[in-house]
C-alpha positions in Angstrom: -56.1 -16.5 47.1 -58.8 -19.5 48.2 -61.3 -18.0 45.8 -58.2 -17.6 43.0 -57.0 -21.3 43.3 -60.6 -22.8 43.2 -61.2 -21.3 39.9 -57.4 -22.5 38.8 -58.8 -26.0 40.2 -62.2 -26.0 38.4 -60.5 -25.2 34.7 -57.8 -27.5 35.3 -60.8 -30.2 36.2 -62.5 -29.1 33.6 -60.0 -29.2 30.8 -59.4 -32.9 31.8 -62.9 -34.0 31.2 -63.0 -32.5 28.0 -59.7 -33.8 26.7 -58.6 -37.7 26.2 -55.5 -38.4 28.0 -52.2 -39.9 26.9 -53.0 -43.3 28.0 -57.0 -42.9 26.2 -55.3 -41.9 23.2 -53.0 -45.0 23.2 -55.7 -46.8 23.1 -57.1 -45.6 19.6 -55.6 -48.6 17.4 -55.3 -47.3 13.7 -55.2 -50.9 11.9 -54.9 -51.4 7.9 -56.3 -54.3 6.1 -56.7 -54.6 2.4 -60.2 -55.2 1.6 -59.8 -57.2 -1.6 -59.9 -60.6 -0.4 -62.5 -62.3 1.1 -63.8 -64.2 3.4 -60.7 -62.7 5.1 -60.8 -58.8 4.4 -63.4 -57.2 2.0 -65.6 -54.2 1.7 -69.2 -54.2 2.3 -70.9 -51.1 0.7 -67.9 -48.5 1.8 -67.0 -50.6 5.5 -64.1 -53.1 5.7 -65.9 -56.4 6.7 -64.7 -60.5 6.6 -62.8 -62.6 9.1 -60.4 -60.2 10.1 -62.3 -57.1 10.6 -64.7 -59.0 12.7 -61.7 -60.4 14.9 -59.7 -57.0 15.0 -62.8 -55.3 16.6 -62.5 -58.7 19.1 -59.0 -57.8 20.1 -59.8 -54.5 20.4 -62.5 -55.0 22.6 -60.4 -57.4 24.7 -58.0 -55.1 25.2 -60.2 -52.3 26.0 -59.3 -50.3 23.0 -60.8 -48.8 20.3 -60.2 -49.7 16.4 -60.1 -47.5 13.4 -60.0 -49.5 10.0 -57.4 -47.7 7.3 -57.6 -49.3 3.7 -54.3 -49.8 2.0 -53.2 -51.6 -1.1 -51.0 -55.0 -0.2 -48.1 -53.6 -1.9 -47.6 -50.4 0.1 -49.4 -51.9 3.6 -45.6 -52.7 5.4 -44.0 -49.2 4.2 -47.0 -47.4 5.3 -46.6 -49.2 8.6 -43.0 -48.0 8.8 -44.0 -44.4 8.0 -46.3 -44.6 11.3 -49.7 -44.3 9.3 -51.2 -46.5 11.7 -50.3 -48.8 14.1 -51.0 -52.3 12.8 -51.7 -54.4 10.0 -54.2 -57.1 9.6 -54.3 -58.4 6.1 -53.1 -61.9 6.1 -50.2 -61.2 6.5 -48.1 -64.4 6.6 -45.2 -64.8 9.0 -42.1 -65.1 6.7 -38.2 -64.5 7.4 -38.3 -61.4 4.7 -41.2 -60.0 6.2 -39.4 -60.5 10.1 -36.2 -58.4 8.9 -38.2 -55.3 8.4 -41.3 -55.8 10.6 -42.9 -57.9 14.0 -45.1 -59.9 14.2 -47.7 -61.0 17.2 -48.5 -64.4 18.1 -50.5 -66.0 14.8 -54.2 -65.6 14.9 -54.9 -68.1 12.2 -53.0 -70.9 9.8 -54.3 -72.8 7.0 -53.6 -76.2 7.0 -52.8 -78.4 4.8 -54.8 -81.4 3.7 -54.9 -84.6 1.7 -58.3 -85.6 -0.5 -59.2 -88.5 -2.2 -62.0 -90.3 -3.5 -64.6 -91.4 -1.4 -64.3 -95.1 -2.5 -60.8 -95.1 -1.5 -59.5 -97.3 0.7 -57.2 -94.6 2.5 -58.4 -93.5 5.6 -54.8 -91.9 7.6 -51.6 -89.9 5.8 -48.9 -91.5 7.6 -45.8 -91.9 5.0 -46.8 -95.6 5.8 -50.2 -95.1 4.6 -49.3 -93.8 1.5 -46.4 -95.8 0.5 -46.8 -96.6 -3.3 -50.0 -93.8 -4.0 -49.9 -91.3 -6.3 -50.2 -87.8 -4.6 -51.1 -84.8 -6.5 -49.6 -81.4 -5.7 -48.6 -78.1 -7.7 -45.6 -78.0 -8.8 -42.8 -75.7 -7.1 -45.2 -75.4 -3.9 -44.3 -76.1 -0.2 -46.6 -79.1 -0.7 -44.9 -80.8 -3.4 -41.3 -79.9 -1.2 -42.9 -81.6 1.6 -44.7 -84.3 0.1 -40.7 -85.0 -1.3 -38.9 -84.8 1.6 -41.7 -86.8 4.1 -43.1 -89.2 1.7 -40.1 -90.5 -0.2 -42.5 -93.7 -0.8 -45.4 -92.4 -2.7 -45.1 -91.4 -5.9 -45.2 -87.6 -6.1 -47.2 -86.3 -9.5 -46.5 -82.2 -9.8 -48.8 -80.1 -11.7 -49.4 -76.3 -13.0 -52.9 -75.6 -11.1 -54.2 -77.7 -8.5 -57.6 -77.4 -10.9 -55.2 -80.2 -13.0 -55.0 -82.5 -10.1 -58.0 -82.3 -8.8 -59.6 -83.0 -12.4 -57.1 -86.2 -12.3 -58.5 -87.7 -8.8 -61.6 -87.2 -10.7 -60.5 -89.4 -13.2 -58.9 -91.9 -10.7 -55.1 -91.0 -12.6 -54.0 -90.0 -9.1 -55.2 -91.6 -5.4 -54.6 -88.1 -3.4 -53.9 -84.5 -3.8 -52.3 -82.4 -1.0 -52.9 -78.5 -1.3 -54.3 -75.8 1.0 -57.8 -76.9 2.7 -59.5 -73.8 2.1 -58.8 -74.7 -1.8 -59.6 -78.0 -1.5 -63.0 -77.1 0.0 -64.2 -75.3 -2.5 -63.9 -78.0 -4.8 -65.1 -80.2 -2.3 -68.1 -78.0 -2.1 -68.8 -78.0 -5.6 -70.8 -80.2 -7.9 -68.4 -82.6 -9.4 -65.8 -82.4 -5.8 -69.1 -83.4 -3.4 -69.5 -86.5 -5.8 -66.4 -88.0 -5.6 -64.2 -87.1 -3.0 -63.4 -86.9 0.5 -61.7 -84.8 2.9 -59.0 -87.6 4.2 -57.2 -85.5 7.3 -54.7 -82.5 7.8 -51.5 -82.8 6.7 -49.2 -82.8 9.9 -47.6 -79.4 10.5 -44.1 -79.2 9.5 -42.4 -75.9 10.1 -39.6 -76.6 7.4 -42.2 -76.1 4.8 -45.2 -74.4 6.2 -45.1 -71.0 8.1 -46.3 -70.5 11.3 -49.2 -68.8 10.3 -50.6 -65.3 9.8 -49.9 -62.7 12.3 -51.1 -58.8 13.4 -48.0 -56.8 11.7 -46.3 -54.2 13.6 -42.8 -52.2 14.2 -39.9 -53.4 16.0 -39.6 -50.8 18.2 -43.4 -51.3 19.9 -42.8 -54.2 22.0 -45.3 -53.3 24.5 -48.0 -53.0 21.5 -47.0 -57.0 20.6 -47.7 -57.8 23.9 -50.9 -56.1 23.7 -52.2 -58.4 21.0 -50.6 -61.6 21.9 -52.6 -60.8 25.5 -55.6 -60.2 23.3 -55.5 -63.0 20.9 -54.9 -65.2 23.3 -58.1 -64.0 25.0 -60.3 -64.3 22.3 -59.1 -68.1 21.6 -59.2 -69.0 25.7 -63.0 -67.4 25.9 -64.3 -69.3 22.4 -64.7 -65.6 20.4 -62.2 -66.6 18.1 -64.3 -69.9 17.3 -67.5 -68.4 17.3 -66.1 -65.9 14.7 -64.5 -68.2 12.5 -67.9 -70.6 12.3 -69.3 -67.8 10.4 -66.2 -67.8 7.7 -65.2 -71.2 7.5 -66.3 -74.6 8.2 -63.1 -75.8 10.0 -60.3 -74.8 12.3 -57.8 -72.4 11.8 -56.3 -71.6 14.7 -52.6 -71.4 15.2 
């Protein structure tokens, strides 16, 4: 019976070597991105690469787990959530009230912000609605910037156009004295030729949650509360320790922490 039981033992220890357990296997994170739009998701050769994938592997690491990258178009990436085909979604992903009637969201792990540019010989150096009382601010029309620059700058004189292309190519030709839009679009064309010749970053536009969402978040299902906590313990992590920065330097010349 001693002899019988040892060898019971030894395949039982045995069987657990060779197989992952429950709790190893939890720790497999299937997470979908898009790959079509860089410098925040894109495909390098036939790997996902960008921003995103190189913080999802960051979270994974900080939470001791290991990531496997599933490609999906935006349009089907929140039903194939629903349908279990993997377990998150990182594919900036905004935080919107639609979006939180069908899906979670974890803590954001990056926001855009706003920003006002002028020229560089412009005497305007701070965006208080005092600062701009009486300038003409450029914005496209129907966006959350032309909604805010009406509601929180009833002083300046708001001028709305079709692309922001039109209103930066009127603070080129000094028609308008700012534009507001989204920073990573305004540095591009501050990064170009006729953009680095004129014009000037002036500041962020102050965060206003009315018009702006909170930022871009790790999608997930409702009913995994523990796996929220899981990234909002990780991305948290990866801000505290500086990863988050060090990633983003290689992206993006400025902040976008939430």
């Amino acid at each position: 019976m001693i002899k019988i039981y040892r060898a019971l033992c030894g395949l039982w220890l045995a069987a657990s070597l060779a197989a992952p357990t429950a709790a190893e296997e939890a720790h497999t994170l299937r997470i979908a991105t898009e790959g079509a739009f860089p410098p925040f998701n894109y495909m390098e050769g036939d790997e996902p690469a960008g921003f995103e994938v190189d913080l999802a592997k960051a979270l994974c690491a900080a939470a001791k787990a290991k990531c496997v990258f599933v490609l999906r178009e935006w349009d089907d990436m929140i039903k194939g959530l629903l349908r279990r085909e993997y377990d998150a979604v990182m594919a900036s992903m905004a935080i919107t009230k639609k979006r939180k009637a069908r899906i979670a969201f974890s803590i954001p792990y990056y926001r855009v912000p706003a920003a006002f540019i002028a020229r560089k010989d412009a005497d305007i150096y701070t965006v208080t609605p005092e600062a701009l009382d009486g300038k003409r601010v450029g914005a496209v029309a129907d966006s959350e910037h032309a909604r805010f620059l009406e509601a929180r700058y009833p002083a300046a004189e708001l001028r709305t156009y079709g692309k922001l292309e039109e209103a930066n190519l009127d603070l080129l030709a000094e028609r308008i004295d700012l534009v507001l839009a989204d920073r990573l679009a305004l540095t591009k064309f501050l990064d170009g030729q006729e953009g680095r010749n004129c014009c000037r970053l002036v500041a962020n536009a102050p965060f206003d949650p009315v018009f702006y969402h909170p930022g871009v978040a790790v999608g997930l299902r409702k009913d995994e509360p523990s796996l929220k906590a899981l990234f909002d313990r990780a991305i948290e992590a990866v801000i505290a320790d500086g990863t988050h920065d060090r990633i983003r330097a290689k992206y993006f010349s400025f902040d976008i922490k939430h």
